[in-house]
N, C-alpha and C positions, 0 to 999 in steps of 0.2 A: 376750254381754256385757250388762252390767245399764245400761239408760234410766234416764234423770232428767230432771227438770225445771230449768234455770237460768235464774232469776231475773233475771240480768242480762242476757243472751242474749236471754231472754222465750221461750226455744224449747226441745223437747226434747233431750236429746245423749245421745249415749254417755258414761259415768260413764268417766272413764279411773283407771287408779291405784285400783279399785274394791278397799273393805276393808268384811267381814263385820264388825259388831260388834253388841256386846248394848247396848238403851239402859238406862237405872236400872230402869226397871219390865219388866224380863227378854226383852221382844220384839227381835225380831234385826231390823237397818238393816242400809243398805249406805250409806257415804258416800266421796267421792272428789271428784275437780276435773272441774270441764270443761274437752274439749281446747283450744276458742276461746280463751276469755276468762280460764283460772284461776282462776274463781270456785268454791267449794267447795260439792258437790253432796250433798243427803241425801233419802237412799228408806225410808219405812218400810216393811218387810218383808223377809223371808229372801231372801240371791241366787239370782239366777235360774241354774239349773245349767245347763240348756241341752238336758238328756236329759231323756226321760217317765219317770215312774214305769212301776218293770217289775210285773207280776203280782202283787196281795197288797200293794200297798204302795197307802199312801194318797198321794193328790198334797201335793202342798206347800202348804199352809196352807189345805187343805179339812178339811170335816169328817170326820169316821169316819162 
């Protein structure tokens, strides 16, 4: 499951209700709520799938 930061919390949490999205300038978020507080939570970067890359394949948001 994808971490975030909650601001109100002031702590890291689990992102719950986590949604893949693109922001305007094409790079992929994840944003969702925290379980505590229901404050609304935003990660820049692809989510976190949870498997390694298999053989041949580049990791996730490395370089080539």
């Amino acid at each position: 499951m994808a971490t975030g930061y909650c601001v109100k919390c002031k702590a890291s949490r689990e992102i719950a209700d986590p949604k893949a999205i693109t922001m305007k300038n094409g790079r992929p978020a994840t944003e969702g709520r925290c379980p505590v507080c229901g404050t609304r939570i935003f990660k820049i970067g692809a989510p976190e799938s949870g498997t390694p890359p298999g053989p041949g394949e580049a990791p996730a948001g490395g370089r080539p």
